[in-house]
C-alpha positions in Angstrom: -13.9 20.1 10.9 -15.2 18.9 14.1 -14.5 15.1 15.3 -16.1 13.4 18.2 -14.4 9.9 19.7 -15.9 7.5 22.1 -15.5 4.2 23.2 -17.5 1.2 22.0 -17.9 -2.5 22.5 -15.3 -4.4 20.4 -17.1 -5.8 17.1 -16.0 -8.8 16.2 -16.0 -8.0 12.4 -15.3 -4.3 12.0 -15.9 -4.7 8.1 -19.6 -5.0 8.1 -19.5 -1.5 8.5 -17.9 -0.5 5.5 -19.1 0.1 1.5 -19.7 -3.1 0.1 -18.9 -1.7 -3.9 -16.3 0.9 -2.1 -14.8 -0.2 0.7 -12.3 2.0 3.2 -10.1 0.1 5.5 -6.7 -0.6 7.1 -6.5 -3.7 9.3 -3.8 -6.0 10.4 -4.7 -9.1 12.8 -8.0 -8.1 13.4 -6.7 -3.9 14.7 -7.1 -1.0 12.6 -9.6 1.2 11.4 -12.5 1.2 8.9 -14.7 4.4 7.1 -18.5 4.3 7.2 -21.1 6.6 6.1 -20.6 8.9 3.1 -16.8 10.9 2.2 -16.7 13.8 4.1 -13.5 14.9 2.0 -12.3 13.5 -0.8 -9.4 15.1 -1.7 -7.9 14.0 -5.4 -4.3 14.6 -6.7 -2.3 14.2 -9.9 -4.4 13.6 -13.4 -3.9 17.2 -14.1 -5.8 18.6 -10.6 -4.3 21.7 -10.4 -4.1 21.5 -6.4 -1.3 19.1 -7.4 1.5 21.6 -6.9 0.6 21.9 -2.9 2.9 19.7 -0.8 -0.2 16.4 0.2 1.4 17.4 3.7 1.4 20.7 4.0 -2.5 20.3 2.3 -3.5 18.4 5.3 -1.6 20.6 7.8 -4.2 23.4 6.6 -7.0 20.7 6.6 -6.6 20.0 10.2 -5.2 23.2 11.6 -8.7 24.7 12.9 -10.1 21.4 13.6 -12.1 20.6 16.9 -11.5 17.2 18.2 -13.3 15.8 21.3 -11.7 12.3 21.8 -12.0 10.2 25.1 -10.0 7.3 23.8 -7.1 8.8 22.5 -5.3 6.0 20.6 -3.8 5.7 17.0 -6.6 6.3 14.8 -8.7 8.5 16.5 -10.0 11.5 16.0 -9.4 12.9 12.4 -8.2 9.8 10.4 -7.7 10.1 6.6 -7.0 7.1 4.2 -5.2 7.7 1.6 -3.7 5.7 -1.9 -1.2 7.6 -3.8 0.4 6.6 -7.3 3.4 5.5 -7.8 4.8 7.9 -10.5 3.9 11.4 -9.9 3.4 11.5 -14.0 0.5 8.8 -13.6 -2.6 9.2 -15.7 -4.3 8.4 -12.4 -5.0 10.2 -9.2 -3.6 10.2 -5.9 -6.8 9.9 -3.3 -6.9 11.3 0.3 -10.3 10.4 2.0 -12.1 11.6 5.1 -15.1 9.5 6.1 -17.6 10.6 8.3 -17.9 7.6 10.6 -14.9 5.8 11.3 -14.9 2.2 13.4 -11.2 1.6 15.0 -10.1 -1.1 17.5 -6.8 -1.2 18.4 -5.8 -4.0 21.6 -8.5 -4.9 22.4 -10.4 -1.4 22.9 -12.9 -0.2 19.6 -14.1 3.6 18.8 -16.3 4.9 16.6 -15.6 8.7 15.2 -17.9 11.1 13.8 -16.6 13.8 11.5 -18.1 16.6 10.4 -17.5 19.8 8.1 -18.8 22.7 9.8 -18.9 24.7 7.1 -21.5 22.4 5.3 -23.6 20.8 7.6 -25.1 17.7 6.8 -27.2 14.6 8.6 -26.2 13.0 11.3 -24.8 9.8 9.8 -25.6 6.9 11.6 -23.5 3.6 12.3 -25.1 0.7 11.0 -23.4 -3.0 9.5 -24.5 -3.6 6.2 -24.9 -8.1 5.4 -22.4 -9.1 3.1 -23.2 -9.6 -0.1 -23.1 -13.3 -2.4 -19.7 -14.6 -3.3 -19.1 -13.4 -6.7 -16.7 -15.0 -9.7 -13.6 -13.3 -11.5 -11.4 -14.1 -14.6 -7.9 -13.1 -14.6 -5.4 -13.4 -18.0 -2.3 -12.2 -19.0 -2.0 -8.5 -19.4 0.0 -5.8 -21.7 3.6 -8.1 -20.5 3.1 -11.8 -22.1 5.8 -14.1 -20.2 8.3 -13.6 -23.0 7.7 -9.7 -22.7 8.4 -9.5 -19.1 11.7 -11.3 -19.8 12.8 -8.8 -22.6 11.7 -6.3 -20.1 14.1 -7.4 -18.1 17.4 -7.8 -20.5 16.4 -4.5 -21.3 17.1 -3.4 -17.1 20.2 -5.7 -17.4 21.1 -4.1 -20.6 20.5 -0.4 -18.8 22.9 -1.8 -15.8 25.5 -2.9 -18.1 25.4 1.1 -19.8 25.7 2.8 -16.1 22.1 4.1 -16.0 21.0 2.3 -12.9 22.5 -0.4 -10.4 19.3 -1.9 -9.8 15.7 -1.5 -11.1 12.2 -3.1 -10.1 10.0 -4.0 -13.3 6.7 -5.0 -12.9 4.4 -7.3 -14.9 0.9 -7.2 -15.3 -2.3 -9.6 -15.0 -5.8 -8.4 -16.2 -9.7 -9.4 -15.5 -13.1 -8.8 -14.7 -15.3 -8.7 -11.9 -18.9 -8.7 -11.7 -20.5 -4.8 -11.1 -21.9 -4.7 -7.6 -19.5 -6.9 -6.4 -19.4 -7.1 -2.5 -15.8 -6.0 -2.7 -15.5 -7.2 1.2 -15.6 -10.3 0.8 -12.1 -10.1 -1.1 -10.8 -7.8 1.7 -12.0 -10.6 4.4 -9.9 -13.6 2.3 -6.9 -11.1 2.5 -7.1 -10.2 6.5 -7.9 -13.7 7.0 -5.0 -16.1 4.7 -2.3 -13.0 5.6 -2.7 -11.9 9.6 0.7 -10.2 9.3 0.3 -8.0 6.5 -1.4 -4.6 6.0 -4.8 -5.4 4.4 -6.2 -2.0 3.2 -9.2 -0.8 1.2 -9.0 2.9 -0.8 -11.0 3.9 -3.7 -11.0 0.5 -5.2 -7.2 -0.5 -4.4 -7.2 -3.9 -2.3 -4.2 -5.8 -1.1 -2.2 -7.2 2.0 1.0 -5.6 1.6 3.9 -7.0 3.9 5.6 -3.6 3.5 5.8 -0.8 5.7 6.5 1.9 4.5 7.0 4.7 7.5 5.0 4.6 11.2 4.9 7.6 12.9 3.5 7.4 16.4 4.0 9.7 19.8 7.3 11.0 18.1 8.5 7.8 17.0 9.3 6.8 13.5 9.6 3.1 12.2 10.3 1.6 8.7 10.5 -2.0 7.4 12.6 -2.7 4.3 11.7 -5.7 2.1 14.1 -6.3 -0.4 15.2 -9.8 -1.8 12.5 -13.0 -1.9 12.2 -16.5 -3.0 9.5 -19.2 -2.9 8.5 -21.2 0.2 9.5 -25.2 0.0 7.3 -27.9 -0.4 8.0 -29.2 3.0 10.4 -28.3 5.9 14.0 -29.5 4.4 12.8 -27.3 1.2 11.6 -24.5 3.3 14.7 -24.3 5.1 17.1 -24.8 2.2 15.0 -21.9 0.4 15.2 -19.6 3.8 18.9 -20.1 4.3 19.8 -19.9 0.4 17.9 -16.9 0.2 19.7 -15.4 3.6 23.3 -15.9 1.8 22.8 -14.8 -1.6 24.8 -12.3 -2.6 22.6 -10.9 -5.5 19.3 -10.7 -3.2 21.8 -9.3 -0.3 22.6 -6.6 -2.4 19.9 -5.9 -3.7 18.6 -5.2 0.0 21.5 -2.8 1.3 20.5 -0.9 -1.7 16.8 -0.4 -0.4 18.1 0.0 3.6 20.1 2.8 2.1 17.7 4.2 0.3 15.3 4.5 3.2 18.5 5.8 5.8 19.2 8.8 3.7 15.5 9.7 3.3 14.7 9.9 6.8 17.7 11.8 7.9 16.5 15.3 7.5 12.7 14.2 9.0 14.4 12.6 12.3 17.2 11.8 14.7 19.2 8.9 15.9 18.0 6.4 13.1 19.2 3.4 12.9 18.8 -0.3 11.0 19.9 -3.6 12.3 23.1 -4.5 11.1 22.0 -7.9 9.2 18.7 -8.6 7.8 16.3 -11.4 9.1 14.2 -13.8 7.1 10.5 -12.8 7.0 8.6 -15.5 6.8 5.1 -15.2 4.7 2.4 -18.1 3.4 3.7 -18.2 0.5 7.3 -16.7 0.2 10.1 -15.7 2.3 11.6 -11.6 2.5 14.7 -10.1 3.4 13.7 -7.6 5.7 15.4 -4.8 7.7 13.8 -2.7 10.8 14.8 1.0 11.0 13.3 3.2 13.5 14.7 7.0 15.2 12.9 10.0 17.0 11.2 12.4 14.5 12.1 15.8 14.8 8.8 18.0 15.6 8.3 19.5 12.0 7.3 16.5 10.6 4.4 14.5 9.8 3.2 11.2 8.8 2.9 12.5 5.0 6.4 14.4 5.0 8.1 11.1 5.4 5.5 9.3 3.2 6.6 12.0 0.4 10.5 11.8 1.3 10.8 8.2 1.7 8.9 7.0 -1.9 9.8 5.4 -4.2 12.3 3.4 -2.2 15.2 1.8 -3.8 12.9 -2.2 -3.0 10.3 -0.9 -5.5 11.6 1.7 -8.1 15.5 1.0 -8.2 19.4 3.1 -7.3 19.7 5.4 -8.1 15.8 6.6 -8.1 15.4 8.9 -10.5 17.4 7.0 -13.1 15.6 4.1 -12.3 11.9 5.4 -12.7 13.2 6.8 -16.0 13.9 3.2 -17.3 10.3 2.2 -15.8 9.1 4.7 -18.2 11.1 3.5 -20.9 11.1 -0.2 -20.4 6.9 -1.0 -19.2 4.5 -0.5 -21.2 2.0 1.1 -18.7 0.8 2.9 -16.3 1.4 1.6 -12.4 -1.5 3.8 -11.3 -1.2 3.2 -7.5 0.6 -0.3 -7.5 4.0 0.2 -5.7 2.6 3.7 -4.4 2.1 4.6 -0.6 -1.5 3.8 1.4 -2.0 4.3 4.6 -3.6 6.9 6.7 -2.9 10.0 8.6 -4.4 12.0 11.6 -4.6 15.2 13.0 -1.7 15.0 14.6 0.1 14.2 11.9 0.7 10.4 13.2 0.0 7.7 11.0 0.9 4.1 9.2 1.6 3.4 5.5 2.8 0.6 3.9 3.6 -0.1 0.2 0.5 -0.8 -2.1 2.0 -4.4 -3.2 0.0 -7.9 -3.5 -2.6 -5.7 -4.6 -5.1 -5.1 -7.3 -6.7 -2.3 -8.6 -10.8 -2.2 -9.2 -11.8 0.0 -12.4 -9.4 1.6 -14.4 -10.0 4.9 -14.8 -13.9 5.8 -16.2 -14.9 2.7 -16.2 -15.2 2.7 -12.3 -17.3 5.3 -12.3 -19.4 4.4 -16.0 -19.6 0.5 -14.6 -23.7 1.0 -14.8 -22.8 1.1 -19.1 -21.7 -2.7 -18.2 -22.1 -5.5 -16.4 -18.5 -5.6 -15.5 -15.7 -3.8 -14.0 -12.5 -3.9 -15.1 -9.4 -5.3 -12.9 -5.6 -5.2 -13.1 -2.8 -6.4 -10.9 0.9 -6.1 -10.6 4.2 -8.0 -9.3 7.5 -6.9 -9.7 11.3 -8.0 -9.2 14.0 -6.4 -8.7 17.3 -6.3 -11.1 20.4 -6.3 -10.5 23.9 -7.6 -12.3 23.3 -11.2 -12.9 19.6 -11.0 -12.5 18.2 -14.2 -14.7 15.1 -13.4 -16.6 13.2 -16.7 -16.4 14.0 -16.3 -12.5 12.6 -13.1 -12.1 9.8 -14.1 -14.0 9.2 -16.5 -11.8 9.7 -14.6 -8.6 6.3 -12.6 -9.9 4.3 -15.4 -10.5 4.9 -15.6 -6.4 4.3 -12.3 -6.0 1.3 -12.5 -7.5 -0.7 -15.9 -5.6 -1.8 -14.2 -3.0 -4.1 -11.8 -5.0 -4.8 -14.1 -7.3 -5.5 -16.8 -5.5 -7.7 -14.3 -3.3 -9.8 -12.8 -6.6 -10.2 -16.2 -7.9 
């Protein structure tokens, strides 16, 4: 491949530029990137793709390894860029999707780029930058899914009752919600509402998986490595004396305090062969969100020179704040206990460059556009078919109807955003 950077004049709404039925983008307050013009490389895992058994890092290492990349700017995001959305069981019906676009639109503080990609081996057109008007609102209807309420809180004795036996010390179940969207949806337009009502989170776009997850996952920039845990959450107040009764309840609880040393650990242990010097604070802060408030941990350390964004992305996930401790016991009473198929909720999105740096983030307060054919059969119908996820985490003394409830949060912000 062959990549060409250069500067351009900041735009003030890099997401005209992008698919309107199949948007790809990453943006948080307004930075990031966004693909244009056709898929260079679309690159599928999982599903049975026999490729599957190649390390996704070491398949990008021989992506990129001949590559010629002419870039004046020089910033994250430049050059080759690939967005990616990967599932979060490796046994997922679904696939696991690494994207090249041809054209890719970054800003980053206050400077923008545009890249053109090509495969020299297949030459093609010169694809050409151009915004694309958005497209009319559109309507959606959302409804309970394969979990009723009652369900999800059987689904969760059953992870107390899995505690009680040993299996696990915590676990994360998830619920699910279900709809329909129109087909030709300007899919932007619910990426816009996300960027716009939640600045602070990761708002990303790949192969029909939208969200604004407050997650980080793993950064890797210039040799650095940084992670954010989010483990433990509760409801915003009403008004001030709630919201700060809810912050500081939430800041002393034993159960949610637990439950996040649990995920800091998880993400400590994972990084140690990938870098040096890591380290976490000490105590967690309160993260405060529209609609909720996290326990949250920085960790950050030097990355030794072997690695890549997508070696920690594979070493670090699951995490203990989405799948449960220990992990592999706790993604087998996932299996056992829901009564689906995650697909990419709770998986790692992101994107990765040439150099192997990159940002990825947790594919939470998200949902998931077509479900398998009928994304790509949607012109048999005159809908598409949606589903969402929110999950809790477990632990001993976890209260059903509480955890129940802590989805229904973890759910407004798509829902409220798709409706």
């Amino acid at each position: 491949m062959r990549a060409v950077t250069r500067e351009i004049h900041p735009d003030d709404d890099p997401l005209v530029f992008a698919s309107a039925t199949d948007p790809l983008v990453w943006l948080r307050r307004g930075d990031g990137i966004v693909g244009a013009g056709r898929p260079l490389l679309p690159l599928e895992l999982g599903g049975g793709n026999p490729a599957s058994g190649i390390p996704i890092a070491e398949l990008w290492r021989l992506i990129v390894e001949d590559a010629e990349v002419d870039d004046d700017v020089d910033l994250p995001g430049t050059g080759i860029v690939a967005l990616g959305a990967f599932t979060f069981d490796p046994r997922s019906a679904r696939t696991s999707v690494l994207t090249v676009p041809s054209l890719v639109v970054g800003r980053r503080g206050g400077r923008a780029w545009v890249t053109r990609i090509e495969n020299l081996t297949r030459p093609s057109p010169r694809a050409e930058l151009a915004p694309e008007p958005y497209g009319p609102y559109w309507p959606a209807t959302l409804g309970p899914g394969t979990l009723s309420h009652e369900g999800y809180q059987d689904a969760v004795r059953a992870g107390l009752a899995a505690i009680d036996a040993g299996e696990v010390r915590k676990v994360v179940l998830a619920r699910d919600v279900v709809g329909t969207i129109p087909v030709g949806a300007d899919l932007r337009r619910l990426v816009r509402v996300l960027a716009a009502d939640y600045p602070d989170t990761w708002t990303f776009a790949v192969d029909g998986l939208i969200g604004a997850s407050p997650e980080t996952l793993v950064t890797v920039s210039g040799g650095r490595v940084t992670a954010r845990v989010l483990a433990g959450t509760v409801a915003r107040g009403t008004d001030a004396a709630a919201d700060a009764t809810a912050r500081d309840a939430l800041a002393h609880s034993a159960k949610d305090l637990d439950e996040h040393r649990y995920a800091v650990r998880s993400v400590l242990d994972a990084l140690a062969p990938f870098a040096r010097d890591v380290r976490a604070d000490a105590e967690p802060f309160t993260l405060e969100l529209p609609n909720l408030w996290h326990l949250a941990t920085d960790v950050a350390g030097a990355l030794l020179d072997h690695a890549s964004a997508l070696d920690l992305v594979a070493a670090l996930h699951p995490t203990a704040a989405v799948a449960g401790t220990p992990t592999a016991a706790a993604m087998d009473v996932i299996r056992r206990v829901e009564p689906f198929d995650r697909g990419r909720y709770a998986g790692p999105v992101g994107w990765v460059d040439h150099r192997g740096d990159g940002e990825w983030a947790i594919a939470l307060r998200c949902v998931q556009v077509g479900t398998g054919p009928a994304r790509k059969f949607a012109a048999y119908s005159d809908t598409v078919p949606v589903v969402a996820h929110a999950g809790a985490g477990i632990v001993a003394g976890s209260d059903p109807e509480a955890e129940l409830l802590e989805t229904r949060v973890k759910f407004r912000p798509i829902v409220d955003a798709i409706a």
